[in-house]
Every structure is written in structure tokens, then in C-alpha cells.
VMD Tcl script that draws the C-alpha trace (Angstrom):
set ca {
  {116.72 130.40 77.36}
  {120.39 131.48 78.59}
  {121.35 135.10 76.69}
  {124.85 135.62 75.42}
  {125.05 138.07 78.12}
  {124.73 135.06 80.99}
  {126.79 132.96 78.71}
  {129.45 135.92 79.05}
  {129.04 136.60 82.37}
  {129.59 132.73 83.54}
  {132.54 131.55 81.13}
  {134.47 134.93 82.59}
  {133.63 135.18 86.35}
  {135.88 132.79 87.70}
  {138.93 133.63 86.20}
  {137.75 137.69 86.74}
  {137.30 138.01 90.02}
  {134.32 140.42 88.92}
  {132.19 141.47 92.02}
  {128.65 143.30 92.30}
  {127.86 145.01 88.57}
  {124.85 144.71 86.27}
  {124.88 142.40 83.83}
  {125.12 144.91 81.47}
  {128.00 146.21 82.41}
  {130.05 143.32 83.05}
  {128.92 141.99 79.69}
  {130.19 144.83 78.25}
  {133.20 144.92 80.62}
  {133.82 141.29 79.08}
  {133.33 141.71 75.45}
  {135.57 144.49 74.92}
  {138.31 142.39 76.69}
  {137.78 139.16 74.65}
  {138.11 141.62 71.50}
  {140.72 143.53 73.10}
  {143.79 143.18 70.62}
  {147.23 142.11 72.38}
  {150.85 142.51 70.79}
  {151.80 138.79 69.79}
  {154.57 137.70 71.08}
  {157.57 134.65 71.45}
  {156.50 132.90 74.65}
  {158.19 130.36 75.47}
  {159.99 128.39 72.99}
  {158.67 127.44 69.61}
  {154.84 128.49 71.24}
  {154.05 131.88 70.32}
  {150.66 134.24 71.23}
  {148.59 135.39 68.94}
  {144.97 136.11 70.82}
  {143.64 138.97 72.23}
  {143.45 140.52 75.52}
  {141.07 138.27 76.83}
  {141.22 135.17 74.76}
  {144.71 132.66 74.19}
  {145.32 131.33 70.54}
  {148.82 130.39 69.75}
  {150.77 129.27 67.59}
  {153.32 126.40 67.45}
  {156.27 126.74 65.06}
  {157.70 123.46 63.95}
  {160.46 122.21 61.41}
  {157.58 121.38 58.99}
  {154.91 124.52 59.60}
  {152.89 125.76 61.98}
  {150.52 124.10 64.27}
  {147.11 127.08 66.01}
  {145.80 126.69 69.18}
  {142.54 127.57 69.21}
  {140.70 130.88 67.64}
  {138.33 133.22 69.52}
  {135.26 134.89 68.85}
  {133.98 136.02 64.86}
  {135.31 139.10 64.86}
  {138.54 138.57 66.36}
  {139.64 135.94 63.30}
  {141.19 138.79 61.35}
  {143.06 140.19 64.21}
  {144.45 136.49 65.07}
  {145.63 136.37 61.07}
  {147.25 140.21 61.55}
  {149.47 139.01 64.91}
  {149.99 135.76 63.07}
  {151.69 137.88 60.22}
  {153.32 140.11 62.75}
  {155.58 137.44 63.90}
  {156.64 136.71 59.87}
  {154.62 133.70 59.49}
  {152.40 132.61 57.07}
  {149.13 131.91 57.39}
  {149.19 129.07 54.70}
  {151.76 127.01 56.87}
  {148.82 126.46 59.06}
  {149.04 122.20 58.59}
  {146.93 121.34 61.77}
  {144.36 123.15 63.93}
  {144.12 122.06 67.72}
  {141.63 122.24 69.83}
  {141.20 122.73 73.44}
  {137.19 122.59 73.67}
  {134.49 123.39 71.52}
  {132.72 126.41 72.84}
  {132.07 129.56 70.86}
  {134.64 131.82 72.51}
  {137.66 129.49 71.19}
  {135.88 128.25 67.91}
  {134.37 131.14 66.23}
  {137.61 131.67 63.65}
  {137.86 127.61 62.73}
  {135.56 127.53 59.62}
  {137.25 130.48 58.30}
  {141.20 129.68 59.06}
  {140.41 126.14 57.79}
  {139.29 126.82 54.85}
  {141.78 129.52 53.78}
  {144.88 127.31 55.13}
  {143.03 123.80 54.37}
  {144.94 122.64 57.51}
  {143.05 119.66 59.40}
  {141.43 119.98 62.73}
  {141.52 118.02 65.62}
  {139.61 117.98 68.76}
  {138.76 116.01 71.63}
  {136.13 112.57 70.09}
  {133.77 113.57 72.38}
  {133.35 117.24 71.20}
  {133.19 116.34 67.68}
  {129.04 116.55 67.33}
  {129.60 119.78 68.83}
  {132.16 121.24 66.58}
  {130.11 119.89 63.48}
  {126.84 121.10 64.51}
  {128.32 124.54 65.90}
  {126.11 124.07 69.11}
  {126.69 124.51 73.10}
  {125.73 121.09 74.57}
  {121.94 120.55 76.44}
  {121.46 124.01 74.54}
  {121.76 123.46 71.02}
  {119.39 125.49 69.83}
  {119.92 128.37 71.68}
  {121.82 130.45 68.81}
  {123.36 132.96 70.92}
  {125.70 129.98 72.12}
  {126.24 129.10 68.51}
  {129.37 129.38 66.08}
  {130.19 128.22 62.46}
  {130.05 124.24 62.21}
  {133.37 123.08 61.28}
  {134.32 119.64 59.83}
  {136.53 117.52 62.36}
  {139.49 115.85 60.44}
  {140.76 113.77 63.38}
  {139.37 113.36 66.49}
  {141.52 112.31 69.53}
  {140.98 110.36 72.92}
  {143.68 110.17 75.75}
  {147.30 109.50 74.92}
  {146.76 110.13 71.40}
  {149.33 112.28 69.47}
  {149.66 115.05 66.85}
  {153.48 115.14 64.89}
  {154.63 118.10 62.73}
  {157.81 118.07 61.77}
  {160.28 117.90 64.98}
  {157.46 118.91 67.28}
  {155.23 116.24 69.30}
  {152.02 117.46 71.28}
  {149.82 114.66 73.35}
  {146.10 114.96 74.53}
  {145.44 114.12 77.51}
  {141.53 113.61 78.20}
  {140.19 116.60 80.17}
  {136.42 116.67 80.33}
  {133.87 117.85 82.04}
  {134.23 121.83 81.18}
  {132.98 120.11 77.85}
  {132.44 116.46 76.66}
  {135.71 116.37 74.91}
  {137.60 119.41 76.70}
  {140.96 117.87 75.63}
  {144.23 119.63 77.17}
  {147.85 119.07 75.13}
  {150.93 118.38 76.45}
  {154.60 119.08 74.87}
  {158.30 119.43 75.66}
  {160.22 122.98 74.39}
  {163.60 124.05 74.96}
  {163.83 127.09 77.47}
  {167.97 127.67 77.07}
  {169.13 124.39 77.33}
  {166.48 123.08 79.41}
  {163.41 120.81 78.39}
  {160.30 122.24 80.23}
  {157.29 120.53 80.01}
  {154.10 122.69 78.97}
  {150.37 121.90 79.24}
  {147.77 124.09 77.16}
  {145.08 123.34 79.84}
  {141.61 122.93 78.26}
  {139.63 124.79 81.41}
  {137.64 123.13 84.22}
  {135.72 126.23 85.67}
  {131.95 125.42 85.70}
  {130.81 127.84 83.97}
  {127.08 127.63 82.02}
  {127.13 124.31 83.18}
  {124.66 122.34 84.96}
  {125.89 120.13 87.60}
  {122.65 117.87 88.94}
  {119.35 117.38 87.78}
  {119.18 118.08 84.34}
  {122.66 118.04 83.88}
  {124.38 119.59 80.59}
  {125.09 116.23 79.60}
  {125.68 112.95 81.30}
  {128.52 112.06 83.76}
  {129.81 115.72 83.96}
  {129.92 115.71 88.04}
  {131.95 112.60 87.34}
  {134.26 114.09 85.10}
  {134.94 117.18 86.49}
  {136.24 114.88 89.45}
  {138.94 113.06 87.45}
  {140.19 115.61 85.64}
  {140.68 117.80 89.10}
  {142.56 114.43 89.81}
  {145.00 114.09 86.91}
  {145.38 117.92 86.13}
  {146.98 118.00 90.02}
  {149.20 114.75 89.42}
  {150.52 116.42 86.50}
  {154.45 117.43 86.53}
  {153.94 120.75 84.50}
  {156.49 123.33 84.05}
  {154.83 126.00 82.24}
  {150.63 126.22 82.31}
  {149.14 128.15 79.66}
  {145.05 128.02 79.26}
  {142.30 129.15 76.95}
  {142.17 132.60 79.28}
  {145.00 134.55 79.79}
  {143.35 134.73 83.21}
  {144.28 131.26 83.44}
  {148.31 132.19 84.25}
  {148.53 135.69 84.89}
  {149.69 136.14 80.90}
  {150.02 139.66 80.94}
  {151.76 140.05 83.89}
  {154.40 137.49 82.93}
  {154.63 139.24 79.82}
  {155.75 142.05 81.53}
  {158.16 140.48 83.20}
  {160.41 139.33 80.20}
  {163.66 140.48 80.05}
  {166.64 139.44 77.89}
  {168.78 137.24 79.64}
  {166.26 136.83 82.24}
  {164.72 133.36 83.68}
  {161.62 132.53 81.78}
  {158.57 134.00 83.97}
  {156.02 131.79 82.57}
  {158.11 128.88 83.97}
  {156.07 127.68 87.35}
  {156.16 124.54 88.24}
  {153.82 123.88 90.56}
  {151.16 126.80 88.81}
  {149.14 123.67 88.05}
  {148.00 122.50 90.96}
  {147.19 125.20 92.90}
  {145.22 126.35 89.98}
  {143.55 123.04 89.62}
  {142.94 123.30 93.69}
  {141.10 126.52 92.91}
  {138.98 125.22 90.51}
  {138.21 121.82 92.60}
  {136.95 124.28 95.47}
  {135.07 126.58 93.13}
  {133.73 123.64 91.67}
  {132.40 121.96 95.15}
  {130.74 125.51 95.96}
  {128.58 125.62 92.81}
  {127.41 121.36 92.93}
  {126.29 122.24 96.56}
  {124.48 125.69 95.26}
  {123.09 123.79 92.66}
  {121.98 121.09 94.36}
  {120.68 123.26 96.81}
  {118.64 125.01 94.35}
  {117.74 121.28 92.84}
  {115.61 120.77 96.10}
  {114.32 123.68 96.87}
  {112.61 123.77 93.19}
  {111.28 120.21 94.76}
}
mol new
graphics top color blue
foreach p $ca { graphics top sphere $p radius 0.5 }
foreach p [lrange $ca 0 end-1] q [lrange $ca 1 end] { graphics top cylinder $p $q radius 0.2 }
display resetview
């Protein structure tokens, strides 16, 4: 049965870098990033940050209340509610809960939030089962994968939309990191400029098995199209579940008064998505590789 520590080890790698270390270490390394707290912060827009050193929540202020992107893990859900104060919001103007995909490093604060805010959640239609049996799929009953079961309230397919108040977010049908790994799209104003952002669910293998018994069906398949459509995309700003994902906190750095927007790239997309396609390619052939050798 996969550990937390493996779990650890492959949802971070990619986006690390992390080279030759035990797995003790790096699991460590790892964990005390992903709890790591961060100084929240006006990104771009009406999308704020609110997650940790190592893990992206936001939050989305509209005309009617606030919209949160993803949690992280347990016992980062009080630190999320502290930066979500810091900025002089309220937690209770929490109307909907998005989500990007349901494993336990983005979920673990969604039973909680919910049921103090009693805003709805929505999530990708095919990662509903997951989020309301608080399971890793082909490993649900390996509790160190686990997280709080949460009650989906709308679940969403591509093209869909969520609405709060003057603010407009659309999923667009990601899978393959997960069933239902759903990324969201919106317009903000940057000056007097529209720039188009994409919360990008993720697309880096990680625990997930390729060939054979794969993690669940079709997943070669729709890693594929997703690789496809995330590099068609005509993004302006890329944010992810990782702050790995965009270089956050060097961007962050970067922000001056006055000053062009850093986290404005367009372009940043692609060549991510380009990086994942080839990472991707390297670990079907390793794995299929491995598949016939075990033959």
C-alpha cells in the first residue's frame, strides 16, 4: 500500500525539482513547505492568496461575496481562515467553494469551511464520488490518502459556469491528474486592461498509474487532451494548485507600485503545459517499461 510519504514525495517532485534525498527527508522537506504559512496578498485583481508556502487557495472577491479556491491540508484550515481575515474579509461571505481536484492536499479544509460559512461546493462531476467518500481513486482504502468527505452541492462538466455577483468563472474539463480535475477560467481588470486568468487544475502524473492497472479508466487518454486544450488556451495570467506551478513567490517579489503586473505571462501556459506533456511521455514509457518486465 502507497505511504503518505510516497504520496508526498510524487504529488511534489515535479514541480520541485528535488534530486537524490531519502524519503525521509524530502518528506519532511515537503511537509513543512505545504504547512509553511505565506503573507496573503492582492494578486491580481479581485483574486487574492490566501495558502501557504507550498499550497495555492485563493480567494475571489465579488460585488456579492467571496468565492475560495481550494483549501490545503487539515492543519493548514485555520491558517487559510487567519490570511482570509488579514485581508478584512469575512469568512461568512464565503457563498461558493471551487474546486480544482479532489485530492487531499487541496481538500482537507472543505468539510470544515463549509460548514462554518454554509457556502456550496462545486467540483468537477467526475470527482464528485471522490469528494463524498474522501478517498484517492484505485486507492480508496488506503487512509493515508484520505480527507474529510464533503457533500458536493453542484457538480460541473465543461463550459459550465459559476456567477457571484459581477464576477463570472467557467470550467473547463481538465482530467486526467484526477477524474474530474476541472481548471476555471475568468476575466479581471489589471489597470484598464481585461486579462484572462486560468486557475489550472494540475496535469503532473503524480501517484498515478498510467498502464496496466491504471488508477482509473481512460487516464492515458485524458492526460492527452487536456495537454491539447491547456496549450490552445489564450491565457494571460496562470495560477495553479502549487505555487510551484508559476513561480508565485518570485513574482511576488517582484510587485511594485506602479509597476506592470509580474504574474501577467502570456504564453506561461504552454510552455508549462509542454513540460508536463514531456514529463508525462517519460513516466507512460517507464511505466510501461516496468508493465513488461513484471511480464
Amino acid at each position: 500500500m502507497r505511504t503518505l510519504t510516497a504520496a508526498l514525495c510524487a504529488l511534489a517532485l515535479f514541480a520541485s525539482g528535488a534530486q537524490a534525498q531519502t524519503v525521509k527527508d524530502f518528506m519532511a522537506q515537503v511537509t513543512k513547505k505545504w504547512t509553511t504559512p505565506f503573507e496573503p496578498f492582492q494578486l491580481i485583481g479581485n483574486i487574492y492568496y490566501v495558502g501557504t508556502d507550498g499550497i495555492a487557495v485563493y480567494i475571489i472577491k465579488t460585488s456579492q461575496g467571496l468565492i475560495l479556491m481550494d483549501t490545503a491540508l487539515p492543519q493548514s484550515t485555520g491558517m487559510i481562515k487567519d490570511n482570509i481575515a488579514k485581508l478584512g474579509f469575512k469568512l461568512g461571505d464565503i457563498k461558493y467553494i471551487l474546486n480544482t481536484h479532489a485530492h487531499f492536499d487541496h481538500t482537507g479544509g472543505f468539510a470544515d469551511i463549509k460548514k462554518e460559512t454554509g457556502a456550496q461546493l462545486v467540483a468537477g462531476e467526475r470527482d464528485r464520488p471522490l469528494l463524498e467518500g474522501g478517498y484517492y481513486p484505485g486507492d480508496e482504502k488506503n487512509a493515508d490518502l484520505g480527507f474529510p468527505p464533503v457533500k458536493v452541492d453542484r457538480a460541473v462538466k465543461e463550459g459550465d459556469k459559476v456567477t457571484l455577483g459581477d464576477t463570472t468563472l467557467m470550467a473547463h474539463a481538465t482530467p486526467g491528474h484526477s477524474p474530474g480535475c476541472t481548471s476555471w477560467e475568468m476575466t479581471v481588470k489589471d489597470g484598464n486592461q481585461d486579462r484572462e486568468v486560468l486557475f489550472f487544475c494540475s496535469g503532473t502524473v503524480a501517484l498515478n498509474r498510467l498502464v496496466g492497472n491504471p488508477t482509473y479508466a481512460g487516464i492515458a487518454d485524458d492526460y492527452r487532451s487536456t495537454f491539447t486544450k491547456a496549450k490552445a488556451m489564450k491565457i494571460d495570467v496562470l495560477l495553479g494548485p502549487h505555487p510551484e506551478v508559476y513561480g508565485m513567490q518570485a513574482k511576488r517579489a517582484q510587485m511594485k507600485d506602479s509597476a506592470p503586473n509580474p504574474f501577467v505571462k502570456p504564453g506561461e501556459l504552454a510552455t508549462y503545459v509542454a513540460g508536463l506533456e514531456q514529463d508525462f511521455d517519460k513516466q507512460f514509457a517507464k511505466q510501461t517499461a516496468a508493465l513488461r518486465k513484471s511480464n
